[in-house]
N, C-alpha and C positions, 0 to 999 in steps of 0.2 A: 501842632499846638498853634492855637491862634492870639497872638499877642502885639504889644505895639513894637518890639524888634521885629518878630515875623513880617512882620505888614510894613512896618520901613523897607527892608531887606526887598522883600517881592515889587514892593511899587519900582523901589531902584531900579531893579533887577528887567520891567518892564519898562523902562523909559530908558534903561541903556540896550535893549537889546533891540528896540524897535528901530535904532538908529545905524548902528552895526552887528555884521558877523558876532559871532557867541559860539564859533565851537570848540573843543576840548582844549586846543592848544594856543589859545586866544587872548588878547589882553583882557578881555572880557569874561571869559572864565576864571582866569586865575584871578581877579579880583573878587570875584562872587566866593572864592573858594577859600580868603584871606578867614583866617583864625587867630584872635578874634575881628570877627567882620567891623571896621573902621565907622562904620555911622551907625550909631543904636540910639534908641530911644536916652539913654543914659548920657551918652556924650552927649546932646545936642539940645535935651530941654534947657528950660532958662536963656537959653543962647539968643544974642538978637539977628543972629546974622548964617541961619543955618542953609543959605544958599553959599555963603562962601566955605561953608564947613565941608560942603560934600565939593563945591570943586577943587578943593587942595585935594581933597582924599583921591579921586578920579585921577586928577595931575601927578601924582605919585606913583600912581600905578600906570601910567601911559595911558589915559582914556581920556583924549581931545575934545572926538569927532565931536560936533553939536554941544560940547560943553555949557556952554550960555545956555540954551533951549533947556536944554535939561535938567541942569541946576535949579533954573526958573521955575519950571513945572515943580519938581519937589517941593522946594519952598512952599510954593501956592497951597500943594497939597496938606503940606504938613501944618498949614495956618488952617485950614478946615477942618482939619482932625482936631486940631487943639481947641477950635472953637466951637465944635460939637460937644467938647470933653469928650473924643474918642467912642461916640454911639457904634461907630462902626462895627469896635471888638465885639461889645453886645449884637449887633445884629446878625454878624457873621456866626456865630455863635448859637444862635437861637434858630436862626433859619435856616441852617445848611447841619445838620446832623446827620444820620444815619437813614432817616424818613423823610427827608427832602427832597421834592418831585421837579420833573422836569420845569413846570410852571414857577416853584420856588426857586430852583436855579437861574431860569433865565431873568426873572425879577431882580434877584441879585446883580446880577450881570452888568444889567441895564442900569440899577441903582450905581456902580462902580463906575462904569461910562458917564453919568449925569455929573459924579461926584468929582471927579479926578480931574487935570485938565493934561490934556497930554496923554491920554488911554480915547480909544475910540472902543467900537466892537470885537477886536480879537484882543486886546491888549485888555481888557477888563474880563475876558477869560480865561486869559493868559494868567493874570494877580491870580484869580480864584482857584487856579489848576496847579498852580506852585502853593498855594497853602495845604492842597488836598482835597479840598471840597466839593466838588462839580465830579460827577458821570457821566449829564447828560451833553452838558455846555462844553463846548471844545473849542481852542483858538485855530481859527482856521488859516491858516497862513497856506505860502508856496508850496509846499511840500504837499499839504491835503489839497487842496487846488486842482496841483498837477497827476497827481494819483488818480482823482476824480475826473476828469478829464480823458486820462488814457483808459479808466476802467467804464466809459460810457456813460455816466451818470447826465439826465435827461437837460439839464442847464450847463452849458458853455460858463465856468468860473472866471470871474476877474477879481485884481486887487482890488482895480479900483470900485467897481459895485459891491464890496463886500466894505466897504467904506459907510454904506450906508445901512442904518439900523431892520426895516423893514425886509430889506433885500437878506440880510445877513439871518435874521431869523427865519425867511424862507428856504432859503439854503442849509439852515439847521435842522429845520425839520425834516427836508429831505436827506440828511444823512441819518436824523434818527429814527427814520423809520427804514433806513436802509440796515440801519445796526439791527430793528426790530425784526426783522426777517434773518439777521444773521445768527439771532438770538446771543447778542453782546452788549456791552457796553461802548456808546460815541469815544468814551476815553480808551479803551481799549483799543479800538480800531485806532485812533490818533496816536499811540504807544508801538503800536505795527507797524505803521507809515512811516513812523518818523526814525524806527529803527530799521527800516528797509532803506532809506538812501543815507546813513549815517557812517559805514560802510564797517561798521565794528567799532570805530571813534570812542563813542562812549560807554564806558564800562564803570564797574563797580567801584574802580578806584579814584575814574575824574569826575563822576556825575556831582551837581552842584545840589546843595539841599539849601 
């Protein structure tokens, strides 16, 4: 479901984990994992000061690192959202259904990057891969990097070039045409990968939705 908790919850969720660790037994997990989740659209409208809402909430649960950066970003965000009136819900919505093609995705993507401040190229596939919507678009981080690397793949990966937009879409197309030949989906293979060095970690009981 694509909503404005959903889309608080995932922005958070990509502005704290770009900054630390996030596995199963992490201050970062078990945050994401609080029921009911402490910032929603519900607490926080009206509010004039919804960067300091969400650093009590982080502080509570032990989540420091980069506090200010973070905080900051949200805000920002969450003032674009409100001063769009929320287009976003609608576009996300309209454009990414069941029939949304590679080209539709990656537009999104980009759109999410331009939007956001504090998302770059993985972290704006990152949002869209935690709401559900993306097959072809994947966040490419360490893990696919390294994979790619050891399995031969014809470019030598880096963080830092995958930093930049043109570079990042060259590199997506060469995994998705490498899916195309395995006859999969980018998401799929990024769901193998990532369960290949996670070492049984996450399972059915601590995955974060």
């Amino acid at each position: 479901m694509v909503d404005k908790n959903s889309i608080f919850k995932c922005m958070i969720m990509c502005l704290v984990t770009s900054q630390q660790r996030s596995g199963p037994d992490t201050p970062v997990s078990r945050f994401f994992k609080l029921e009911p989740f402490p910032v929603t659209f519900e607490n926080i409208s009206g509010k004039m000061d919804v960067e300091y809402l969400l650093r009590v909430a982080m502080q509570q649960n032990g989540l420091n690192r980069y506090i200010n950066q973070i905080t900051g970003y949200f805000a920002w965000n969450f003032r674009v959202l409100h001063d769009s009136d929320w287009t976003l819900v609608g576009i996300l919505k309209k454009e990414l259904d069941s029939k949304a093609t590679r080209k539709d995705e990656r537009e999104i993507a980009d759109y999410i990057d331009d939007t956001f401040k504090g998302f770059g190229p993985k972290q704006s596939r990152n949002f869209l891969q935690s709401l559900g919507l993306t097959k072809y678009e994947i966040p490419i981080d360490s893990r696919i990097t390294t994979w790619l690397n050891d399995f031969g793949f014809p470019v030598t990966l880096s963080a830092t070039g995958l930093q930049d937009r043109a570079y990042y879409h060259f590199i997506s197309n060469g995994i998705q045409r490498l899916c195309d030949e395995a006859d999969i989906y980018p998401c799929v293979l990024d769901a193998a990968i990532f369960s290949s060095y996670d070492g049984g970690r996450w399972n059915v009981e601590n995955i974060i939705y």
